[in-house]
N, C-alpha and C positions, 0 to 999 in steps of 0.2 A: 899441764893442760890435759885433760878429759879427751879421749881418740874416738876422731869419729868414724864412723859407716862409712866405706865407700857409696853405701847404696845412697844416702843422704848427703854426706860432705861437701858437693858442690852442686848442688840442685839450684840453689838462687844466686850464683856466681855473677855480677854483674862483669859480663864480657869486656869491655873497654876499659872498665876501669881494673882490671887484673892483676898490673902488673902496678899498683898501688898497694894489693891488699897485705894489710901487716899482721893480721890475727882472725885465727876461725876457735870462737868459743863455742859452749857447748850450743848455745841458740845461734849465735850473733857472729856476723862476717864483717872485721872493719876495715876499711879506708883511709887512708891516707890522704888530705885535701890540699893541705899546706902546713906550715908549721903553727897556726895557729886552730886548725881545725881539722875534724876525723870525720868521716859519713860510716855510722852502724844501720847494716841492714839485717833487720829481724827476720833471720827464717821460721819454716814448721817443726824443726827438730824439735825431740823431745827427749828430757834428761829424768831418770831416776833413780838414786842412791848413787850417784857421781856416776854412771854410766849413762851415753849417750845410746839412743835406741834406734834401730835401721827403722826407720820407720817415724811419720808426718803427719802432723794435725794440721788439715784443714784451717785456712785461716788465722791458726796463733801467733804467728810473726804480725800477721798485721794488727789481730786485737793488742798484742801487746805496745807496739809502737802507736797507737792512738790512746791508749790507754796513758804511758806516757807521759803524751803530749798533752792529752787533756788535765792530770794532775798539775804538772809543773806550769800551765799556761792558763790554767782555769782557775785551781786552786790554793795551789802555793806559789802562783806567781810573784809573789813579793819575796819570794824567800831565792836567796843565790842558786842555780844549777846552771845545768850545762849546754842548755840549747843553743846552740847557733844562729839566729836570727839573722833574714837576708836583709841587705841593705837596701835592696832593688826593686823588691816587692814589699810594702807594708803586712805584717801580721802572717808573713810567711817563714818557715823554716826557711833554711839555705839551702838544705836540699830541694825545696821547687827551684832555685834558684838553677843550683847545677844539671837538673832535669832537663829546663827548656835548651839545654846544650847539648846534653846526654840523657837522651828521652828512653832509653835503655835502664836508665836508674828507677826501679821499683817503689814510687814513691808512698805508695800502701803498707810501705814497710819498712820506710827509710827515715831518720833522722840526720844533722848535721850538727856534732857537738863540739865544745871547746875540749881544748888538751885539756889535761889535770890530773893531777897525781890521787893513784886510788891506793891507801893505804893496802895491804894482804889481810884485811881483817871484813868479817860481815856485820853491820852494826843493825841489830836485829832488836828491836825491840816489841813485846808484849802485853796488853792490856786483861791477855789470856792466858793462863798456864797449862799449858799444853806440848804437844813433841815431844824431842829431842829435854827443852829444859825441864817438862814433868818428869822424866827420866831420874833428871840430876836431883829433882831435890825429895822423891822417893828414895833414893838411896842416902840423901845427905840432909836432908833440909836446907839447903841452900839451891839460889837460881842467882848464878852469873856473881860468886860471891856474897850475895844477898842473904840472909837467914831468915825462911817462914815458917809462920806458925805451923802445926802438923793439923793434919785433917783438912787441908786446900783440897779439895775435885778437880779431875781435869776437866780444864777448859774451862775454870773457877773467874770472874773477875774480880781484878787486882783490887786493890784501894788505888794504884796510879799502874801506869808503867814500869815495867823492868827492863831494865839494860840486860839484856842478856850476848856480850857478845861471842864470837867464833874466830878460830884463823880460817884464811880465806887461801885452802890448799889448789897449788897448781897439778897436783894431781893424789888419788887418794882422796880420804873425807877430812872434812873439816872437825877442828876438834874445838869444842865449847871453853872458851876461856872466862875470867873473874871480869870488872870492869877496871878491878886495879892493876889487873896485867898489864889489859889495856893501854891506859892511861901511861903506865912505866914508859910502853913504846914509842906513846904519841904527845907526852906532854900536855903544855897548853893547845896544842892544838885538837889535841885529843879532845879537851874539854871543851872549844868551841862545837867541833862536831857534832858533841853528844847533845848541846843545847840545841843545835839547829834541826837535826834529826828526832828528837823529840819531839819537838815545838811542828817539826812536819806531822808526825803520826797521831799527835793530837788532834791537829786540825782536820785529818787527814780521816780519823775515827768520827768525830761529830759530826763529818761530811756525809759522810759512807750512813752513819747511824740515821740521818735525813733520807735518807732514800731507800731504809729496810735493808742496813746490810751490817752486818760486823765484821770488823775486822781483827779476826782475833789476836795474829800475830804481824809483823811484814818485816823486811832485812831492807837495809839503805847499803848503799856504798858511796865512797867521797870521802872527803875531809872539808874544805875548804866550800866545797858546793855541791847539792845534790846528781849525782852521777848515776850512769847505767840507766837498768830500766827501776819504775818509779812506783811500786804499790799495784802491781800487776799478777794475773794469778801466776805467773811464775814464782816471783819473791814475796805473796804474801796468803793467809789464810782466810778466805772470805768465807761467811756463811750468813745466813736471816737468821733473827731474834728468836722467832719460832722453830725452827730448824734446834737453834743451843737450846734454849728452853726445854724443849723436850729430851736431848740427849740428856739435859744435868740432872730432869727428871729421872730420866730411865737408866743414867750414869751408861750413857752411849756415847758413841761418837757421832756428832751432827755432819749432815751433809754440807761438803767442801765445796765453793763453787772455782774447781782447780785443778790440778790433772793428777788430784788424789785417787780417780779410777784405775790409771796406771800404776798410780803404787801399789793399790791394791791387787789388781792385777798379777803386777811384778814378784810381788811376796809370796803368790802360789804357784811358784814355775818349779817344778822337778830340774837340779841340776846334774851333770854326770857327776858331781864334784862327791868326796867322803871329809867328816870331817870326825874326829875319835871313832871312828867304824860306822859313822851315821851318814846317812845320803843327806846331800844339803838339800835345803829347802828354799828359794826365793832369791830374787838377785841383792835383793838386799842384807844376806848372809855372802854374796861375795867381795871379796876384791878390787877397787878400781885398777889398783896399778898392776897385780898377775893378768900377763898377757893371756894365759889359756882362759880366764874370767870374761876378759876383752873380748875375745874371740866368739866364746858361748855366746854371752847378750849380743854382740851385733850379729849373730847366726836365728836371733829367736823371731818369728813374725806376731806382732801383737795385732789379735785379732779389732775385726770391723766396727767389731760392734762398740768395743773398747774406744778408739779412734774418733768412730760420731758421735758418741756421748761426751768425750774430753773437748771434741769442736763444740760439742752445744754448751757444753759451761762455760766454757774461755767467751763463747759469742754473748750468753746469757747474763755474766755478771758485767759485761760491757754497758750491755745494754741499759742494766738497771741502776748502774751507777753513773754512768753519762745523759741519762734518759731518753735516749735516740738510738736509732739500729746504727752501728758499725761504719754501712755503707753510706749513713747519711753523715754522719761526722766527718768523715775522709773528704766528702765530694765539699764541706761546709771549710775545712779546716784543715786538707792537706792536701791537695789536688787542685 
């Protein structure tokens, strides 16, 4: 697990319920309900290249947990996940439910979900060739196993989807595995997975492409039902038609609606660190798991300016894929 900030680590602690909580992820603080159900409350924290950073966006805990709620309740609602639905309230999560008891509980940023087992794997799949797997198949011609033709552009669209999955490291980065790995691991269940998780991001792209957005890549977790958070810009790559358009023209990178500012960011920090007699360059040339790595990022302050632009795109692609502001969703549909 990813070590946080003091300066962040317990900023949205819900007080009463404390001595429940079982896990502080790099975003997300969970809950303990009963044995049949956990409460994830989404904070500001913010992660890049598996470091967590001293330092909070504005609003992203909550854009991401309406975010969410509105895919799996709006849009794949037919499709199995993990929300916990109250019995007491019609059309309500369980956490309004446990709120009107513990009015303490954050509900701008709270869900109530079912247990379930999440494989250690990111089931990430692609309609875009881009990141980390344009990486893989410059060096190999292959993505996730897969072999394409030569001369794909990044950020090219597929003929369909690619599987491209990852292990899903408890601390350290995640390393891009084949889909047959996979599969070894997970069996037939593997293979339902991978139908349901596709069968999400499809619908989940023609949605998105309805209302001027692409989605170029996004990561699922689960096996059995979609888990975690849901096609949020945490776990996926949003951009507009024109925004790609113009990069594939100018063979640019299009603008992310994401907290790709802080990577960018991140990637030009001076480190004290040398590596063959060269001074490193960016956090993303360090270490998650050396502690003196640890130390440097949660020592660095990411400036303002940096911070309100990542708030205005987390609040910005909300907006334009839900088609309502933020605060009016919440007061409609979680409050």
């Amino acid at each position: 697990m990813s070590k946080l900030p003091e300066k962040v680590k317990d900023a949205f602690i819900v007080a009463e319920l404390k001595d429940r909580l079982i896990h502080q992820g790099k975003v997300r603080d969970t809950y303990k309900i009963n044995d049949e159900a956990l409460l994830v409350v989404a904070t500001d924290r913010i992660s890049i290249f598996d470091f967590v950073l001293a330092a909070q966006i504005p609003h992203k805990g909550e854009v991401l947990t309406a975010l969410t709620h509105f895919w799996l309740m709006q849009v794949l609602d037919d499709l199995p996940h993990h929300l916990f639905a109250s019995k007491n309230y019609p059309n309500r999560n369980l956490a309004y439910e446990l709120a009107q008891k513990n009015p303490l509980i954050p509900l701008k940023r709270s869900l109530a979900v079912c247990r379930t087992f999440i494989p250690p794997y990111e089931m990430i799949y692609r309609w875009h060739l881009g990141g980390s797997a344009y990486k893989d198949y410059e060096k190999t011609g292959k993505v996730g196993g897969v072999t394409f033709a030569r001369g794909i552009q990044k950020w090219d669209r597929l003929a369909k989807p690619v599987f491209t999955p990852s292990t899903k490291s408890a601390s350290g980065h995640d390393v891009n595995i084949t889909a047959k790995e996979f599969l070894a691991h997970m069996s037939r269940a593997g293979y339902d997975a991978m139908r349901l998780f596709e069968l999400a991001y499809n619908r989940a792209y023609i949605y998105a492409a309805s209302r001027g957005i692409l989605i170029l890549d996004t990561k699922f977790e689960g096996l059995h039902m979609i888990a975690d958070e849901v096609l949020t810009p945490d776990s996926s790559r949003f951009t507009t038609p024109d925004s790609w358009r113009k990069a594939m023209a100018e063979k640019k990178e299009p603008t992310f609606y994401d907290k790709e500012p802080i990577r960018e960011w991140g990637k030009t920090i001076p480190t004290p660190f040398m590596e063959n007699g060269q001074p490193v360059i960016g956090i993303n040339n360090l270490d998650p798991e050396n502690q003196e790595h640890i130390d440097f990022v949660h020592s660095i302050a990411v400036p303002a300016h940096i911070i309100i632009e990542a708030s205005r795109r987390y609040q910005n692609i909300f907006e334009r894929l839900v088609g309502m502001p933020l605060k009016d969703y919440q007061k409609k549909h979680l409050l």
